[in-house]
C-alpha positions in Angstrom: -16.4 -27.9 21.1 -15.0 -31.5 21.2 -15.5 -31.6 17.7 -13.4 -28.6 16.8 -10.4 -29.5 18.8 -10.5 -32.8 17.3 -10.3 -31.2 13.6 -7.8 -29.0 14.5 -5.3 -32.1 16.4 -5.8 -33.3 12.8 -5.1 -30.5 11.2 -2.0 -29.7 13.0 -0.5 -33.9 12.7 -0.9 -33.3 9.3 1.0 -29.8 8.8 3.7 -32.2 10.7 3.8 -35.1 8.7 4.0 -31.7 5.3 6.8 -30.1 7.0 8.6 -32.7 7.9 7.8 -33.1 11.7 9.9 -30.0 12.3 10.1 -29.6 16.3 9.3 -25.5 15.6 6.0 -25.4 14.9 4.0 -23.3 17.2 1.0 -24.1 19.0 -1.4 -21.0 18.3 -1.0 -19.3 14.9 -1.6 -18.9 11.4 0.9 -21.2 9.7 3.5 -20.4 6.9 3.0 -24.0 4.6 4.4 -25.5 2.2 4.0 -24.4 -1.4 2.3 -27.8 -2.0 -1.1 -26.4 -0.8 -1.0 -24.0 -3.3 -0.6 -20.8 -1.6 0.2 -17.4 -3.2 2.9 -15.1 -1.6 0.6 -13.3 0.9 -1.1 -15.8 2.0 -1.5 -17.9 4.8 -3.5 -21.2 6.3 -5.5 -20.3 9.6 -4.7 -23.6 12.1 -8.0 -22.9 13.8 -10.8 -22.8 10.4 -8.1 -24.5 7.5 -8.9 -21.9 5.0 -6.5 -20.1 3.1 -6.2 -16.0 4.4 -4.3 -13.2 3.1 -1.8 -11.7 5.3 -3.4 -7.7 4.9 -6.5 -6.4 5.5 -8.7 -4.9 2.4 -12.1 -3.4 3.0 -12.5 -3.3 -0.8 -12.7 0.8 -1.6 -12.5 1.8 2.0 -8.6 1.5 2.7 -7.7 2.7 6.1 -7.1 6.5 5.2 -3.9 8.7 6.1 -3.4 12.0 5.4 -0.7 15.0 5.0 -2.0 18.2 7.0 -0.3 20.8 4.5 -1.2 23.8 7.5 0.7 21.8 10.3 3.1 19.8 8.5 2.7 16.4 9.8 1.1 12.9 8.9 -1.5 12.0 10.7 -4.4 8.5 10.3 -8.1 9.8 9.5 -6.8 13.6 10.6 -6.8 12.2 14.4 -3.8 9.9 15.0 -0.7 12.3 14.8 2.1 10.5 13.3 4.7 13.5 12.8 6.8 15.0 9.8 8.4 12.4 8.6 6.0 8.8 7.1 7.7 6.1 5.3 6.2 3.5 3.1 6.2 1.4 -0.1 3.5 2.2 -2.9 1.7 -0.6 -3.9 -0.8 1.4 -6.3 -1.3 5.3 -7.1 -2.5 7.1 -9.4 -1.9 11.3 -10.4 -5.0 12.9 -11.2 -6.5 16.4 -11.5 -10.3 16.6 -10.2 -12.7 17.9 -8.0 -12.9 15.3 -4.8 -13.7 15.6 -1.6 -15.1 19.4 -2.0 -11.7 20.6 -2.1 -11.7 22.0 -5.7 -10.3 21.1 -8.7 -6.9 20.5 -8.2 -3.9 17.7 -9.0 -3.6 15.0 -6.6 -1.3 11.9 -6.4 -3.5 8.9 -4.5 -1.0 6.1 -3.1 -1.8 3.3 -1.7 0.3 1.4 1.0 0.6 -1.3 3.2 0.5 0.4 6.9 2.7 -1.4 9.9 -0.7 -3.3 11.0 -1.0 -4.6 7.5 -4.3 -3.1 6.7 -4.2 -1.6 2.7 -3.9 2.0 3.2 -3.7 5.5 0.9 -2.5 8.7 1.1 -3.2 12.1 -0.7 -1.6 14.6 -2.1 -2.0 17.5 -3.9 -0.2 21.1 -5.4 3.5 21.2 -5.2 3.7 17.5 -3.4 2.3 16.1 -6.6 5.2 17.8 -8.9 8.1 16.4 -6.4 6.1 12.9 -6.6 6.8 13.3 -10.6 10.2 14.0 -9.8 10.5 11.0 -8.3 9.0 8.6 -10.5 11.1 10.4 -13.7 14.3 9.0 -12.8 12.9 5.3 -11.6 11.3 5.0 -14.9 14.8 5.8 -16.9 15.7 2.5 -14.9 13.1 0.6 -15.3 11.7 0.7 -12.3 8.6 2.3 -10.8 7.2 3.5 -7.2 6.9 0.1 -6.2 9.9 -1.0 -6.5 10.9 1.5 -3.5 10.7 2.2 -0.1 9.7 6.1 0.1 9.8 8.6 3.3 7.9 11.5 2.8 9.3 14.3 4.7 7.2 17.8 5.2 8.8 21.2 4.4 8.0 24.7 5.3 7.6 27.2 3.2 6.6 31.1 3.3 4.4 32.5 0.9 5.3 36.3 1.0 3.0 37.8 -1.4 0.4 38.3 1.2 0.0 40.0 4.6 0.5 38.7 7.1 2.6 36.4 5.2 1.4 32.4 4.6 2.8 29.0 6.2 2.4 26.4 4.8 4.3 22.4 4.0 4.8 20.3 0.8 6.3 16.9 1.5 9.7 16.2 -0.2 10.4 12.4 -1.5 13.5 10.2 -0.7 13.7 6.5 -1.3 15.7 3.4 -1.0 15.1 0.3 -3.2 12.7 -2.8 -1.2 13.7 -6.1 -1.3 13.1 -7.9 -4.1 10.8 -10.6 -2.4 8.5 -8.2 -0.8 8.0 -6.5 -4.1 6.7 -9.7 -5.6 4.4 -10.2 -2.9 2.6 -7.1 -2.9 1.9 -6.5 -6.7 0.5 -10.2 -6.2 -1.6 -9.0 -4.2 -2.4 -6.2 -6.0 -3.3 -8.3 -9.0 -5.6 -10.4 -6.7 -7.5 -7.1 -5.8 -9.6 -4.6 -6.7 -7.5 -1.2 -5.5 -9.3 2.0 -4.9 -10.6 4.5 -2.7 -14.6 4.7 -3.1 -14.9 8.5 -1.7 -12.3 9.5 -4.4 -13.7 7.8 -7.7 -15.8 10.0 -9.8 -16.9 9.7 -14.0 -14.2 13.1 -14.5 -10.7 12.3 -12.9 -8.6 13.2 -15.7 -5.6 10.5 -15.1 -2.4 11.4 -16.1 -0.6 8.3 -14.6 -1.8 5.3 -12.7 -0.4 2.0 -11.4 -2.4 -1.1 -10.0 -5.4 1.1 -9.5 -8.4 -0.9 -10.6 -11.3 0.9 -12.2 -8.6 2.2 -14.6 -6.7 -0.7 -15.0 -8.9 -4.0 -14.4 -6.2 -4.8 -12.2 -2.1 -4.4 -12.5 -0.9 -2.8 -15.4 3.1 -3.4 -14.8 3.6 -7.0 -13.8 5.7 -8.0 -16.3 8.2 -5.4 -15.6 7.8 -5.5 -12.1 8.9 -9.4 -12.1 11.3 -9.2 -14.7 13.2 -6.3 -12.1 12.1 -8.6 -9.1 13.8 -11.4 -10.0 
C-alpha cells in the first residue's frame, strides 16, 4: 500500500513539473497530458497505474447494442431500456448490407456504430424503408465531400398505415436529420476507429452482400476514408 502511494506522489510531481506546475490539477482523475508523452486524441494517462487508456469502452465485436422497435416506434438499449422516438448520435462506422442475420430473413440493413453518452462503442440497426432514407442521407454529404461521420444525426420515428390489409398495419421507419460535428471530435473518433477493430460478432456472416461500408473492419482492415476525413477535418 505504502508503496503505491509513493509511485503515485511521484507520478503526480512529475505531471507538475510537464505542465508547468499549473495550480488546476485535480487530485483523483485520469489526466489530460501533454502531447510530449505521446498520446493519440482519445487517450488518456490513468494517475493511479501510469498507463496510457482510451477514453471509450470497446468489447472488441460485442458493442453495447441499441435498437429501433419498428412496432412501437421508439429507441430503446438491448430492447429493455426505453429511450423514446427521437436518438441522436454521430456514426463512427456502418455499413449497408442485404443478408440473413439474426433469423430475421433476408433483408437490407444499415449497421452504425456510435459512441453512446457513457462512451461505450455502440451500434444500431436498421432495416426496410429506414435503410433507403439512410441512402438519402449520405447522397447529398458525399456531393460535398463529406460522409456520415462528419455529422451529428437524430433519428426520428414515423408512423405509417399500411392499408392493404385488414385490419389495417402500424408500423415506424426512422426519418434522418443532421447537423455537421465539430471538427475536433471528428478527428478523434476515426482515430480511434483506425486503432480498432469495428464490428458486431452476432452480425458477421461469409454472405453479407455490402453495398457500402465505412471504418467497419473485416471489410476494410480498418478505415477506409481517412484521408478525406482529415483533409475536411482540418
Amino acid at each position: 500500500m505504502f508503496r503505491r502511494v509513493l509511485v503515485r506522489g511521484l507520478f503526480i510531481i512529475l505531471l507538475l513539473i510537464m505542465t508547468n506546475n499549473k495550480q488546476d490539477l485535480p487530485a483523483e482523475f485520469n489526466l489530460e497530458v501533454p502531447s510530449t508523452l505521446g498520446l493519440k486524441s482519445y487517450q488518456l494517462l490513468d494517475s493511479f497505474t501510469g498507463e496510457i487508456v482510451s477514453r471509450y469502452k470497446y468489447l472488441e465485436g460485442h458493442p453495447r447494442q441499441y435498437r429501433f422497435d419498428a412496432k412501437e416506434g421508439k429507441f430503446n438499449i438491448n430492447g429493455a431500456e426505453v429511450l423514446g422516438h427521437i436518438f441522436t448520435f454521430q456514426p463512427i462506422a456502418w455499413r449497408i448490407f442485404t443478408d440473413n442475420i439474426l433469423n430475421l430473413g433476408t433483408k437490407n440493413w444499415a449497421e452504425i456504430f456510435f459512441i453512446d453518452d457513457k462512451n461505450c462503442v455502440s451500434a444500431l440497426l436498421f432495416h426496410g424503408y429506414s435503410v433507403d432514407n439512410i441512402y438519402r442521407l449520405i447522397e447529398p454529404l458525399f456531393y460535398e465531400d463529406l460522409t456520415l461521420a462528419h455529422v451529428v444525426i437524430t433519428a426520428t420515428a414515423e408512423r405509417k398505415e399500411n392499408n392493404k390489409i385488414t385490419p389495417k398495419g402500424v408500423y415506424y421507419i426512422s426519418q434522418f436529420t443532421y447537423q455537421l460535428a465539430p471538427a475536433e471530435k471528428v478527428r478523434e473518433l476515426q482515430e480511434f476507429v483506425a486503432d480498432h477493430k469495428i464490428y458486431r460478432q452476432d452480425t458477421l456472416t461469409d454472405l453479407a452482400q455490402i453495398k457500402v461500408a465505412h471504418g467497419y473492419y473485416p471489410l476494410t482492415g480498418g478505415l477506409s476514408e481517412l484521408d478525406l476525413l482529415d483533409d475536411k477535418a482540418a
